[in-house]
Backbone as JSON Lines, residues from 0, in Angstrom:
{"i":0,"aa":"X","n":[-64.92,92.64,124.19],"ca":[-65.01,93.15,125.53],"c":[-66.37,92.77,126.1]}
{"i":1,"aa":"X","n":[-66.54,92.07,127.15],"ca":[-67.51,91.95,127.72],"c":[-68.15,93.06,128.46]}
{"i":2,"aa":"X","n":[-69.04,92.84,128.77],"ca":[-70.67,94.12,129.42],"c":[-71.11,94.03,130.53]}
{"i":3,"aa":"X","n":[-71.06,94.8,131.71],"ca":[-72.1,94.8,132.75],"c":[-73.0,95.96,132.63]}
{"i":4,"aa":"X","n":[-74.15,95.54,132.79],"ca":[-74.85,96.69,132.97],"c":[-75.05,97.09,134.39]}
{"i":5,"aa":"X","n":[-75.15,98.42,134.29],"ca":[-75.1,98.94,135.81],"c":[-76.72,99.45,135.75]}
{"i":6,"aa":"X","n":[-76.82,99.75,137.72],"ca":[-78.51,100.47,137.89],"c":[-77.56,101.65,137.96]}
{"i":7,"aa":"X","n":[-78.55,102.71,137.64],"ca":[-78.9,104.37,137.88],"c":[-77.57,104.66,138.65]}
{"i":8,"aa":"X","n":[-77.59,104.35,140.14],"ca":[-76.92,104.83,141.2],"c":[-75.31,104.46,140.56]}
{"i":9,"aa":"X","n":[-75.15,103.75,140.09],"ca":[-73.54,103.14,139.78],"c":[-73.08,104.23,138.48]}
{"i":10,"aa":"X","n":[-73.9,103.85,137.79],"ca":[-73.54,104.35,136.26],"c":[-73.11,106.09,136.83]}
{"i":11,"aa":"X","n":[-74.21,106.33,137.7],"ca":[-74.21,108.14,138.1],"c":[-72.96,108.37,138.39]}
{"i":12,"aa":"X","n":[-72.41,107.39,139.68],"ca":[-71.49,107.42,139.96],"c":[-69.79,107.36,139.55]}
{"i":13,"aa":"X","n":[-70.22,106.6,138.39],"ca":[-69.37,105.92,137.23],"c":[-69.06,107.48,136.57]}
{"i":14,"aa":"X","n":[-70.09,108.22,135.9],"ca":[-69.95,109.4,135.07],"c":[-69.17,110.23,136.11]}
{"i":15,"aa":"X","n":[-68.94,110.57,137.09],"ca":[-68.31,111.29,137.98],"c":[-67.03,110.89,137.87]}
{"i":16,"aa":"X","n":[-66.48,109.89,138.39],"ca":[-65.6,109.65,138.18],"c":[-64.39,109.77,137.22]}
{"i":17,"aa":"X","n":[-63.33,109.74,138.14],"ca":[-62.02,110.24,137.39],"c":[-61.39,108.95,136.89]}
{"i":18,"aa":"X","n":[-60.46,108.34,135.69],"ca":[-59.58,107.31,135.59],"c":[-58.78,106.81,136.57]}
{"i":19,"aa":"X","n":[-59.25,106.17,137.26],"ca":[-58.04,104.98,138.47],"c":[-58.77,105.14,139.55]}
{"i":20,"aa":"X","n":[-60.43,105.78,139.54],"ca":[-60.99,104.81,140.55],"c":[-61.21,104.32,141.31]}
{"i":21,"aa":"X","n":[-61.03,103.19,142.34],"ca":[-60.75,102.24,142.8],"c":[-62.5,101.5,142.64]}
{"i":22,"aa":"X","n":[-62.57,100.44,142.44],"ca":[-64.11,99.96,142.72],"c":[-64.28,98.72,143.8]}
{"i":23,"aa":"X","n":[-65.19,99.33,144.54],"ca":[-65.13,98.26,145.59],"c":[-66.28,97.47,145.35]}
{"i":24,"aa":"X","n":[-66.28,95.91,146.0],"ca":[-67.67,95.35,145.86],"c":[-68.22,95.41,147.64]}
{"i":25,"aa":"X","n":[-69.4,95.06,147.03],"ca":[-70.43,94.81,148.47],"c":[-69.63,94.45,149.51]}
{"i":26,"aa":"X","n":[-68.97,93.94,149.41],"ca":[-68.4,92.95,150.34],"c":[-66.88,94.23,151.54]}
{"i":27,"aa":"X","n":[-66.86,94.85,150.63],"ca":[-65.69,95.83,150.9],"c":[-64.41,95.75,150.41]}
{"i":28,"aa":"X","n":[-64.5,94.85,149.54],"ca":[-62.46,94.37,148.9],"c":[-62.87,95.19,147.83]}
{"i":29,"aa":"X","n":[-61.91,95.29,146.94],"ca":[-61.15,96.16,145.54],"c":[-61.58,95.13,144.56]}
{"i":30,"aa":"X","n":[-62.23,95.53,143.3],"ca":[-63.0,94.29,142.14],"c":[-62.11,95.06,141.14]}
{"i":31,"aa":"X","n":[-61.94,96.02,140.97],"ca":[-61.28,96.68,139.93],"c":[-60.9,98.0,140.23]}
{"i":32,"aa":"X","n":[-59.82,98.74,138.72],"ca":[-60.24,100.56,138.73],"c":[-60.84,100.75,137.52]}
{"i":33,"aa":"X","n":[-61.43,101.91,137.63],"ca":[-62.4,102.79,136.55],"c":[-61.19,102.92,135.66]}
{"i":34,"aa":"X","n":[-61.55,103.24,134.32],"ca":[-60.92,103.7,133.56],"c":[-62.06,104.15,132.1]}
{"i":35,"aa":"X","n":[-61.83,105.84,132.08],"ca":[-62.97,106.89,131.5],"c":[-62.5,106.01,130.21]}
{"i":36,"aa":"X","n":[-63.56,106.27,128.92],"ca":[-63.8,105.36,128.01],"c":[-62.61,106.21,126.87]}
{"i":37,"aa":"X","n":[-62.79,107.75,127.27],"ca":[-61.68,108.89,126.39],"c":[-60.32,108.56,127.2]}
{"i":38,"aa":"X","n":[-59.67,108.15,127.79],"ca":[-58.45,106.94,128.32],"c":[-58.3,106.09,127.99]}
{"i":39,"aa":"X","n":[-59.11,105.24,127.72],"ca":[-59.02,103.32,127.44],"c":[-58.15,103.43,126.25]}
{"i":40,"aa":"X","n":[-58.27,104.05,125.15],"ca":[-57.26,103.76,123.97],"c":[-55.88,104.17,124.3]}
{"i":41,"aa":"X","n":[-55.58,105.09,125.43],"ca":[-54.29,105.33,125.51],"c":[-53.51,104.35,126.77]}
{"i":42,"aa":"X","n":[-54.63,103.62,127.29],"ca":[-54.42,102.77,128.21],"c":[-54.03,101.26,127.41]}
{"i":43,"aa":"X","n":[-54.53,101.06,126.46],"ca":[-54.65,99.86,125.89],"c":[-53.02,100.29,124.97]}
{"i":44,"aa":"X","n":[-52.71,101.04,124.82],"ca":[-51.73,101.3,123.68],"c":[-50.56,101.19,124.84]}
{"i":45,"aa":"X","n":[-50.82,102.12,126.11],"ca":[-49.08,101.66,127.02],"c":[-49.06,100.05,127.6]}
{"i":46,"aa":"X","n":[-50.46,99.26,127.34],"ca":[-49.91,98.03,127.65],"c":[-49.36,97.4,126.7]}
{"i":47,"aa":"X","n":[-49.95,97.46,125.77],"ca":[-49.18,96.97,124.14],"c":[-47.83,97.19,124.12]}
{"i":48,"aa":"X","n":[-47.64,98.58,124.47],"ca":[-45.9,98.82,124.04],"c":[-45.08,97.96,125.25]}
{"i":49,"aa":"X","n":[-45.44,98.27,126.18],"ca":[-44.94,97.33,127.85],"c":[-44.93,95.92,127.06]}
{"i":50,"aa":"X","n":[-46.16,95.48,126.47],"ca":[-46.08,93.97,126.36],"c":[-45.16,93.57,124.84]}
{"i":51,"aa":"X","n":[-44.7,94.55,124.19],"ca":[-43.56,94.43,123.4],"c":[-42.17,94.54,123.52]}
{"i":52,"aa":"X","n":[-41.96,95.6,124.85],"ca":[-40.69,95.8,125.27],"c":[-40.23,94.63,126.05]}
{"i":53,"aa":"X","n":[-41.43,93.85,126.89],"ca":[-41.07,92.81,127.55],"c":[-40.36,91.5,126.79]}
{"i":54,"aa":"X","n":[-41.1,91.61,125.73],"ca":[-41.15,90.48,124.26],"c":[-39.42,90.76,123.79]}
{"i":55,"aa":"X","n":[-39.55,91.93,124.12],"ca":[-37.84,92.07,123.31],"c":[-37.19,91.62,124.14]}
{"i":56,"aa":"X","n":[-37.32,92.09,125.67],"ca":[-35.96,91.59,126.76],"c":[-36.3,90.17,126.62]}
{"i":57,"aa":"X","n":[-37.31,89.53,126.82],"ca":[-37.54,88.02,127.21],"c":[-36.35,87.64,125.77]}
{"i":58,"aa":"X","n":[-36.95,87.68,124.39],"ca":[-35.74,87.34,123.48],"c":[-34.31,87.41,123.46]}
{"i":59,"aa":"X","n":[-34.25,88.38,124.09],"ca":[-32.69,88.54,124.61],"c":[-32.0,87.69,125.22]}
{"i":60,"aa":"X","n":[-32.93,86.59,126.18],"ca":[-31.94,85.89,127.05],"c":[-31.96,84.59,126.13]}
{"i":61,"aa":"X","n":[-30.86,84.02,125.64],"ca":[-31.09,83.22,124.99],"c":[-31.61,81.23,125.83]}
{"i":62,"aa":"X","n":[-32.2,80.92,124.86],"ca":[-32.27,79.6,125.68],"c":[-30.96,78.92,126.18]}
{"i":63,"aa":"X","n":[-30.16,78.91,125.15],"ca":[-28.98,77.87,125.69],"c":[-28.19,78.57,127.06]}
{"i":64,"aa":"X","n":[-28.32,79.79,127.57],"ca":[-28.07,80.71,128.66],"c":[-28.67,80.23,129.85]}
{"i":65,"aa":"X","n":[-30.25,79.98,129.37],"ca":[-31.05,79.52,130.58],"c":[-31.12,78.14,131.02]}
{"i":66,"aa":"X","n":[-30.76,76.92,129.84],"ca":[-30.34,75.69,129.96],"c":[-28.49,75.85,130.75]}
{"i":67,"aa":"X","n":[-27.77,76.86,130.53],"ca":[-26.8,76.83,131.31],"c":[-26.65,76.9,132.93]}
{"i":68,"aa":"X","n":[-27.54,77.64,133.2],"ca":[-27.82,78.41,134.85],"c":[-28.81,76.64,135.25]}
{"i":69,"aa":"X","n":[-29.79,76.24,134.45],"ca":[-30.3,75.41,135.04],"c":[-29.39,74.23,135.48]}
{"i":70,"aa":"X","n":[-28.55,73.69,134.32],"ca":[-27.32,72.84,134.33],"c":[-26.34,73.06,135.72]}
{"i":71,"aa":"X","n":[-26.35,74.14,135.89],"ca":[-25.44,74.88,136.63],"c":[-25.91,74.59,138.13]}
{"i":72,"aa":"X","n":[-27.4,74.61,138.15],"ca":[-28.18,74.2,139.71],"c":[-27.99,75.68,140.1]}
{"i":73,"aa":"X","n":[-27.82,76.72,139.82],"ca":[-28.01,77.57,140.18],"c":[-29.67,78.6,138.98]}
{"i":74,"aa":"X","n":[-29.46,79.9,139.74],"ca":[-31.09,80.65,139.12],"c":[-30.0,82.24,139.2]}
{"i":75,"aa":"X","n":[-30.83,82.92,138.39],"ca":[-30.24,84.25,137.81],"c":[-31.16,85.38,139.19]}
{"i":76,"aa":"X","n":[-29.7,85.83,139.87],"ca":[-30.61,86.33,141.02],"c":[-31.94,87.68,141.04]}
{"i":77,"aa":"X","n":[-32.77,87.9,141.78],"ca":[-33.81,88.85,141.62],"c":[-33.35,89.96,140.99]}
{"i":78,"aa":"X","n":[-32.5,91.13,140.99],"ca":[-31.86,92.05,140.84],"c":[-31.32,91.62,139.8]}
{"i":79,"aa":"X","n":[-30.69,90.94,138.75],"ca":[-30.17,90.71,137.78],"c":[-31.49,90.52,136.75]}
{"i":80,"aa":"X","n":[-32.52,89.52,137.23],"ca":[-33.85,89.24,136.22],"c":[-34.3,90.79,135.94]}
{"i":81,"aa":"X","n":[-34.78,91.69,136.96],"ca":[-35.43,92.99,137.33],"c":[-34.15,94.01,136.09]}
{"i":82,"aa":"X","n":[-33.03,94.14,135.91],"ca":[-32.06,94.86,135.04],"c":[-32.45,94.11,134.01]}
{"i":83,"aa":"X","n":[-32.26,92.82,133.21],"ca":[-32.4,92.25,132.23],"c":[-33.6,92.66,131.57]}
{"i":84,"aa":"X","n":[-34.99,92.5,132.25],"ca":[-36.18,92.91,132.29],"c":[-36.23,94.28,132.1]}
{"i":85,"aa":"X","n":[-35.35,95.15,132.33],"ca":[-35.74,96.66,131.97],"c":[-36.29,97.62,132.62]}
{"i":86,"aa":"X","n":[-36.65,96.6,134.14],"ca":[-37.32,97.0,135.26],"c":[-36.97,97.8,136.57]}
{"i":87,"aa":"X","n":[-36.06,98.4,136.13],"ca":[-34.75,98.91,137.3],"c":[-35.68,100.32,137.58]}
């Protein structure tokens, strides 16, 4: 994991803060959200499981399925990928 160090005023601000944040830069756009350091392990663990459940649906569709639709000149419509995906 990489490091920024913050001045005084940020970090202060940082300790106040609740998980999700929003952080803006100088400029006024969105750079990131906070996330408290007693969160990060339970944050890091629902992306893991997300990025395994995805791993399972993606296996599911088999290649010779997706070489069929391509053959076919047709594509598997939005609403069908989004159900397959688990994403409904």
């Amino acid at each position: 994991m990489e490091k920024i160090t913050l001045d005084a005023a940020a970090a202060a601000a940082l300790r106040a803060a609740e998980t999700g944040t929003e952080l803006i830069g100088p400029d006024g756009h969105p750079i990131g959200a906070f996330v408290r350091r007693d969160a990060l392990s339970a944050v890091r663990q629902v992306l893991s499981e997300r990025r395994r459940l995805l791993d399972e649906e993606i296996d599911a569709i088999s290649t010779a399925e997706l070489d069929a639709i391509v053959a076919a000149g047709g594509g598997i419509p939005h609403d069908e990928v989004v159900k397959r995906l688990g994403l409904e």
